[in-house]
C-alpha positions in Angstrom: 0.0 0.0 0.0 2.6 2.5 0.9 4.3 1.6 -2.5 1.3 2.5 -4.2 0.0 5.6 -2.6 4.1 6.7 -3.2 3.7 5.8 -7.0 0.7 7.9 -6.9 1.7 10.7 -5.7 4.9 10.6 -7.8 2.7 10.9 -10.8 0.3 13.5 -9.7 3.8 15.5 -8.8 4.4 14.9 -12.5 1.0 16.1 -13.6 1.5 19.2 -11.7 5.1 19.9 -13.6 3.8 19.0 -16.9 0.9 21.7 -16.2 3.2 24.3 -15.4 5.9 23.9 -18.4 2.7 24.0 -20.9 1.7 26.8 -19.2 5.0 28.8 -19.4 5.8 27.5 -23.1 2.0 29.5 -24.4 3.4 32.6 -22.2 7.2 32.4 -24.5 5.2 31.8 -27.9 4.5 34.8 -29.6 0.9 36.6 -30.0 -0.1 36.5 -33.7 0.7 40.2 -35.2 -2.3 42.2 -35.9 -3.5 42.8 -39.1 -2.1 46.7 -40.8 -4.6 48.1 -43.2 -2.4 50.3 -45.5 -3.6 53.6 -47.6 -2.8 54.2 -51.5 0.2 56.1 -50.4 2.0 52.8 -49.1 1.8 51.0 -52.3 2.9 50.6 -55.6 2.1 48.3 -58.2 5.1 47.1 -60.3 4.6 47.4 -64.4 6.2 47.5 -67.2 7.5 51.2 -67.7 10.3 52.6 -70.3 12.8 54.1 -68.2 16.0 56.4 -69.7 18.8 57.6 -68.5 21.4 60.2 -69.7 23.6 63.2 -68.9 21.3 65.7 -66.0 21.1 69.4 -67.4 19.1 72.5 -66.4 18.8 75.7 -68.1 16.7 78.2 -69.5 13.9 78.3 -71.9 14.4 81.0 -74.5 12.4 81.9 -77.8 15.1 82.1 -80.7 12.7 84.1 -82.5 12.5 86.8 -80.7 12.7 90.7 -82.0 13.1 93.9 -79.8 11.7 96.6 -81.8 13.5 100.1 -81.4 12.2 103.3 -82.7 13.8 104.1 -86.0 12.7 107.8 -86.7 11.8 110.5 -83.7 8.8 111.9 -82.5 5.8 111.8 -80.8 4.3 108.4 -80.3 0.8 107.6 -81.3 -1.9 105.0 -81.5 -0.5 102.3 -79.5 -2.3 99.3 -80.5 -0.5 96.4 -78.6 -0.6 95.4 -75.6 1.6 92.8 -73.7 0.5 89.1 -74.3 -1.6 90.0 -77.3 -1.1 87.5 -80.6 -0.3 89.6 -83.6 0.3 88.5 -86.9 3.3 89.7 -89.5 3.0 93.3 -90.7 0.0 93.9 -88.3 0.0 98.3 -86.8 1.5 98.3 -83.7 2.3 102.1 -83.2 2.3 104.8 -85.1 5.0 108.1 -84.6 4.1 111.2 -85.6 4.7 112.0 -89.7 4.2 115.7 -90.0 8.0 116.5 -90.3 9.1 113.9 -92.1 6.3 114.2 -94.8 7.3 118.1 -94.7 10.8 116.4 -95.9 9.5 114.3 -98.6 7.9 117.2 -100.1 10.9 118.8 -100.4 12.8 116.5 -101.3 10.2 115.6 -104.4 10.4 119.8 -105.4 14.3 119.4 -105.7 14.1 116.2 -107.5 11.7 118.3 -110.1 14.5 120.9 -109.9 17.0 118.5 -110.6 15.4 117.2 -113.6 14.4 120.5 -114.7 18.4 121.4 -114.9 19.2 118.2 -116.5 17.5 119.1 -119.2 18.4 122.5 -120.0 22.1 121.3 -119.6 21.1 118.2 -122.0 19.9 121.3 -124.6 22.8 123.1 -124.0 25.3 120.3 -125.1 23.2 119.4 -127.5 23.4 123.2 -129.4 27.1 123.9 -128.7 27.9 120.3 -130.4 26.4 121.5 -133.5 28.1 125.2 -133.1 31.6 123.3 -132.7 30.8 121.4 -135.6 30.5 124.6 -137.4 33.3 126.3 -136.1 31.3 129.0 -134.2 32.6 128.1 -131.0 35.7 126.7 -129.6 35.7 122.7 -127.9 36.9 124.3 -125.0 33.4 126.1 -124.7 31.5 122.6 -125.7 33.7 120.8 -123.2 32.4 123.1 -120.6 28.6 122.1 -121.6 29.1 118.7 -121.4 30.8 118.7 -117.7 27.3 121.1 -116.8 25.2 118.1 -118.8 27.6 115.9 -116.1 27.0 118.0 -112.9 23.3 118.1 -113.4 23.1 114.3 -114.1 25.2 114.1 -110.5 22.6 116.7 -108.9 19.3 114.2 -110.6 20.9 111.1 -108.7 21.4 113.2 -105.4 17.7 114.4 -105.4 16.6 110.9 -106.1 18.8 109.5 -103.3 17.5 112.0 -100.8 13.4 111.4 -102.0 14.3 107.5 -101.6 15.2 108.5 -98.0 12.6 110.7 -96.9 9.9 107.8 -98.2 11.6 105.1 -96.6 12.3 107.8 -93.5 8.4 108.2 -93.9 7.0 104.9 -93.7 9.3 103.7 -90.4 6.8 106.0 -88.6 4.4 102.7 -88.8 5.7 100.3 -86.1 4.5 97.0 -87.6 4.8 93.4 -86.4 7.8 91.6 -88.2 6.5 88.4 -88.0 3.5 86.1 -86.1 4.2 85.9 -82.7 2.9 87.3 -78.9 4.0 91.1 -77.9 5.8 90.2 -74.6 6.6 93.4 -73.6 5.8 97.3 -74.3 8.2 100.2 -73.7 6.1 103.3 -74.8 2.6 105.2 -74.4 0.2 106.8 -76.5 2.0 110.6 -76.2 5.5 109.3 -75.4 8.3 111.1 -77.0 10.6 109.2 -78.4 14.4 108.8 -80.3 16.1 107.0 -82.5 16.8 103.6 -81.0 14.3 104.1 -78.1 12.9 100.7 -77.1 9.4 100.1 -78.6 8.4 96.8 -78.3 9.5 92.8 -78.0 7.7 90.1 -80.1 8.3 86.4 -79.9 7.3 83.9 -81.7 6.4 81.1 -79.1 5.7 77.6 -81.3 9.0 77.4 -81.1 11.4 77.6 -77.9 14.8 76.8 -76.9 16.7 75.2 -73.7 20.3 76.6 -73.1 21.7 74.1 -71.2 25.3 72.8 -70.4 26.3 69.1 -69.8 29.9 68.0 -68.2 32.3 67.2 -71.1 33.1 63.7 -69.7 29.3 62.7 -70.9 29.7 64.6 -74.4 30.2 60.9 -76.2 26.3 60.2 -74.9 25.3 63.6 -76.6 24.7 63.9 -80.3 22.0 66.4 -82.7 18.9 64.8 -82.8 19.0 63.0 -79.4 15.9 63.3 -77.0 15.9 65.2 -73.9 13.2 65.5 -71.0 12.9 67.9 -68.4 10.4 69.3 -66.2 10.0 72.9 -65.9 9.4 75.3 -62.7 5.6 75.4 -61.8 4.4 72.7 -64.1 4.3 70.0 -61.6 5.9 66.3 -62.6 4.8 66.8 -66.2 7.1 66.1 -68.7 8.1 67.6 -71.8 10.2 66.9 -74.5 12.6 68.2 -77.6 15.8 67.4 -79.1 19.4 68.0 -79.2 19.5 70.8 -81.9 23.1 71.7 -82.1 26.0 71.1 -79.9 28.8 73.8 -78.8 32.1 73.5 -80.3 34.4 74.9 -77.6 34.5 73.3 -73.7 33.9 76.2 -70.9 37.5 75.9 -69.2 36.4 76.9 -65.8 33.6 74.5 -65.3 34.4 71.5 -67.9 31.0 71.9 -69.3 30.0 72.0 -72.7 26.9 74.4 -74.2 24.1 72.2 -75.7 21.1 73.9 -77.9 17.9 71.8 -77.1 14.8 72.5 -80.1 11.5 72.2 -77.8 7.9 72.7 -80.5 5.8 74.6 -78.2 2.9 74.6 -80.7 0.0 74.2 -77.6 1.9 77.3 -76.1 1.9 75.9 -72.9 5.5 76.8 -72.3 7.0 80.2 -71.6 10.2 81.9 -72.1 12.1 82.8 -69.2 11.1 79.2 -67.3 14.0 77.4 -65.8 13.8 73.7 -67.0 15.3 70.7 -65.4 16.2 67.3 -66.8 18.1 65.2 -68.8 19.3 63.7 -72.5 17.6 60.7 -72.9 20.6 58.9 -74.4 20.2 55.4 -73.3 16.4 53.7 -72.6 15.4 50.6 -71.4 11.7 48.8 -71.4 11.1 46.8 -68.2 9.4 46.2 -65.0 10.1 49.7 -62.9 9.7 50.5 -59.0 9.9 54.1 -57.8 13.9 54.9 -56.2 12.1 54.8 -52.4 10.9 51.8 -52.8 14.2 50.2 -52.0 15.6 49.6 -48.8 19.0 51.4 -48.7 20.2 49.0 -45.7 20.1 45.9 -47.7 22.9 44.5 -49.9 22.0 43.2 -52.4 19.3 45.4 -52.9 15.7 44.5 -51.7 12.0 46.0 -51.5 9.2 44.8 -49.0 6.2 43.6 -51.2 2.7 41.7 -50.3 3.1 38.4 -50.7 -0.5 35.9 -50.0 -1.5 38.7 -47.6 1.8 39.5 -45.6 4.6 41.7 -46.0 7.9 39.5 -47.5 11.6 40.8 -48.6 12.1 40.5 -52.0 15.8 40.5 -53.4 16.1 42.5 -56.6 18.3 42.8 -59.5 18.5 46.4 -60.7 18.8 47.9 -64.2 18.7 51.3 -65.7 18.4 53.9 -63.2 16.5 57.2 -64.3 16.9 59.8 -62.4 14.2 62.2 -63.9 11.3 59.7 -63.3 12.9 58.8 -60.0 12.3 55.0 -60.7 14.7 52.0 -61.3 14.6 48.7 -63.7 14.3 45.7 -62.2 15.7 43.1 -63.8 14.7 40.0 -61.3 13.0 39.4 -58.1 9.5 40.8 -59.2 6.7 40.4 -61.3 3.8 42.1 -63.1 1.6 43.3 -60.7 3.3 43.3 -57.3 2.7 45.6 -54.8 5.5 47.0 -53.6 5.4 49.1 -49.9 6.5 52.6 -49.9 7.1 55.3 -47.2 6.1 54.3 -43.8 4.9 51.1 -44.8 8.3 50.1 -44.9 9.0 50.1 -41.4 6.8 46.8 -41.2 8.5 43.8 -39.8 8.4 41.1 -41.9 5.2 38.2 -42.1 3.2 41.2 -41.0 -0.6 40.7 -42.3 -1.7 44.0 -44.8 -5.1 44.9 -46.3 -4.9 47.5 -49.2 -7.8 50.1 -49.2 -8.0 49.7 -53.1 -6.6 48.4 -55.8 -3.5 50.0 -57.4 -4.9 51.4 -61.2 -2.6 51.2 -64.2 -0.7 54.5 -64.9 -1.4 57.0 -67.9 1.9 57.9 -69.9 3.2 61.2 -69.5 2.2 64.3 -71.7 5.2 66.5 -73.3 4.5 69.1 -75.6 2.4 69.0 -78.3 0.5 65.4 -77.1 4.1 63.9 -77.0 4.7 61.6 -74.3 6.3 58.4 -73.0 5.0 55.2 -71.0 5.9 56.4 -67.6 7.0 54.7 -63.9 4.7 52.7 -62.0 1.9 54.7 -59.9 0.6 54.7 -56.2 -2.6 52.5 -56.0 -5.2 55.7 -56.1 
């Protein structure tokens, strides 16, 4: 009896143990991590994008055809007609200076012409009568010489007169400040009333279908830089749109004190939604690649090789990724392995979640429209935040 009672109590000793480690080993296993619901912000989806990459440049936007009109006569100014921002087409009134002394000139200058012509003639007589009398004998050549240098003189004095009429009319019609060609008045210098010189700034038209980026790129790059290659920028206060031109022509000579080299970048403008003056940024588009594309914070800058946190069945998982071409003006990188069409890919904060973490995505990432440049002109663009 003893025996047994001991064995008995031996095992409900045991019982009481074994209770107590089960207990303890649910307390050390780890609660089940809650469920993050994450906002379109946090997520990408990955899809197939062309991406390009290139020499980085900024610069100015400039109208080549540009023209700042100056007063070409003096006088009173009258019947301004432009004002800034207003379309006017090729030999459209802009201004008008006042005529009166200048048409005073062109009279005059039409009476000595008559003069002129008036002397020619009787000179043209005289030669012609004192050629016959030296014929005859009746007067000397010396005397018939001296009619033909008069003929001569009044000939000269007919040219002269002619010369000066020319002038005054051309003199004349500069008082008509006219548009040289189809453009945009950007800016106005004068007032109806204004009295003015020669050379006195009138007005500056441009002619905006057409506009040019001044831009410089380091010479080490120049081999990726050739007429006719694309370029891309963005420009001050248009957003992340994107427009586009061309290499036009390339500077000959390398700046010597910052190794840069002058580039000339054609941009059609033909909606008219750029401006002079703007200061664009971007880059020549001398190398592109069509792949799958994740924006440049998407990676994780800790990890070597280079990784992104997507949603994998419901949970957050590391993905390893092979990278390709890198463009800097979409901000977005190739990747060449380690995802597929249609990932979602965290961004931001969301990357701070540990790994095996359950997500719920408020809405389905939509696919991305391509960029718009100039004129309709655009390009399939980087992947875009689920909306």
């Amino acid at each position: 009896m003893g025996g047994r009672w001991a064995w008995s109590g031996g095992l409900s000793v045991l019982a009481m143990l074994a209770s107590g480690c089960r207990a303890r080993s649910n307390e050390m296993e780890p609660a089940t991590p809650a469920s993050v619901t994450l906002g379109p912000e946090n997520v990408v989806q990955v899809k197939p994008a062309e991406l390009r990459s290139g020499p980085v440049l900024s610069g100015t936007l400039q109208a080549p055809r540009a023209a700042n009109m100056r007063a070409e006569v003096g006088g009173r100014v009258l019947n301004v007609k432009a004002e800034p921002g207003q379309p006017v087409h090729k030999d459209e009134p802009l201004a008008r200076i006042d005529e009166g002394t200048l048409r005073a000139q062109v009279l005059a200058a039409r009476s000595s012409l008559r003069v002129a012509d008036n002397a020619l003639r009787v000179a043209q007589s005289d030669e012609a009568r004192n050629s016959r009398l030296a014929k005859a004998g009746v007067i000397t050549q010396r005397d018939f010489e001296r009619a033909q240098l008069a003929r001569t003189q009044a000939e000269g004095q007919l040219a002269d007169a002619r010369s000066r009429l020319k002038l005054a009319e051309e003199q004349l019609t500069r008082t008509r400040v006219v548009a040289p060609f189809d453009g945009v008045v950007s800016e106005r210098a004068v007032h109806t009333g204004d009295i003015v010189q020669v050379g006195s700034p009138l007005f500056t038209v441009v002619d905006p279908r057409s506009l040019r980026l001044e831009a410089a790129v380091p010479a080490v790059q120049l081999a990726q830089v050739k007429a006719g290659t694309p370029v891309e920028f963005h420009v001050t206060g248009y957003g992340e749109r994107t427009f586009r031109g061309q290499v036009e022509h390339i500077n000959p000579a390398v700046d010597p004190t910052t190794g840069q080299v002058r580039i000339y970048v054609d941009v059609p403008n033909d909606s008219r939604a750029l401006l002079s003056g703007l200061f664009a940024q971007g880059r020549v588009a001398s190398t592109a690649s069509q792949g799958l594309a994740v924006p440049l914070d998407a990676l994780d800058p800790r990890s070597d090789p280079p990784s992104v946190l997507r949603i994998h069945d419901g949970k957050v998982a590391r993905a390893p990724v092979t990278l390709g071409l890198r463009d800097e003006v979409a901000q977005a990188v190739e990747v060449r392995s380690g995802l597929q069409d249609g990932d979602l890919v965290l961004l931001g904060s969301a990357r701070e979640l540990t790994e095996g973490t359950p997500v719920k995505v408020t809405a389905s990432p939509a696919p991305r429209a391509p960029n718009q440049g100039v004129g309709g002109a655009g390009r399939d663009s980087v992947p875009e935040r689920a909306p």
